[in-house]
N, C-alpha and C positions, 0 to 999 in steps of 0.2 A: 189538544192541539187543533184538530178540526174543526171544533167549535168557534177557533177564534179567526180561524183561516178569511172570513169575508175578511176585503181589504185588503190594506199595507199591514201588516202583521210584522214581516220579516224582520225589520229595527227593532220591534218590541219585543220579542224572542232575541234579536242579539244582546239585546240588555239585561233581560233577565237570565241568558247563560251567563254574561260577565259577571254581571252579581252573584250568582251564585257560587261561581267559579270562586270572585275572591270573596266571600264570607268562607269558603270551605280551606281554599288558602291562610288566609288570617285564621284559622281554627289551629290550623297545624301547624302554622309559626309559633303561636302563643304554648302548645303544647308540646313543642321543642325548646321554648323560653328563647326566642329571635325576636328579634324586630321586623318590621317591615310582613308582605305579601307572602315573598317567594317566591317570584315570576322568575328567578334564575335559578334558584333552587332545584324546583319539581317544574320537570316540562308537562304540557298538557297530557301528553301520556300515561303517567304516572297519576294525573289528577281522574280523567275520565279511565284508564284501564285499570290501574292497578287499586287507586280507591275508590272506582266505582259511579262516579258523580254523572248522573243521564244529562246523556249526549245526543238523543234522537229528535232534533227540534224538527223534522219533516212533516210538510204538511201531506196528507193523501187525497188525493181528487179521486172518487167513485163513479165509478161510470153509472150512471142514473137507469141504462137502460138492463140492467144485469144486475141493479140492486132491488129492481121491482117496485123503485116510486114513482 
């Protein structure tokens, strides 16, 4: 995540949480035999808490004088 923090990043992280959000959704419809996502289904709750899917797209700024560069 830091690595890619120069710049506008932040849209390119929302896109690949939704992505991954719905390939992981589309996983679990086809594994209940459903159609569709299941955006009404399973609220994000249940996607990031209960199965787990990383959720920490934060970037961290390092104070430069306390990291010793």
């Amino acid at each position: 995540m830091n690595y890619f923090r120069i710049g506008n990043s932040a849209d390119a992280f929302r896109k690949i949480r939704y992505n991954a959000e719905r390939k992981v959704r589309r996983f679990a419809a086809k594994k209940s035999k459903r159609h569709g996502f299941g955006w009404k289904r399973w609220s994000s709750e249940v996607v990031y808490g209960a199965w787990g899917l990383f959720d920490d797209y934060r970037i961290v700024y390092y104070d430069r004088t306390k990291v010793g560069v």
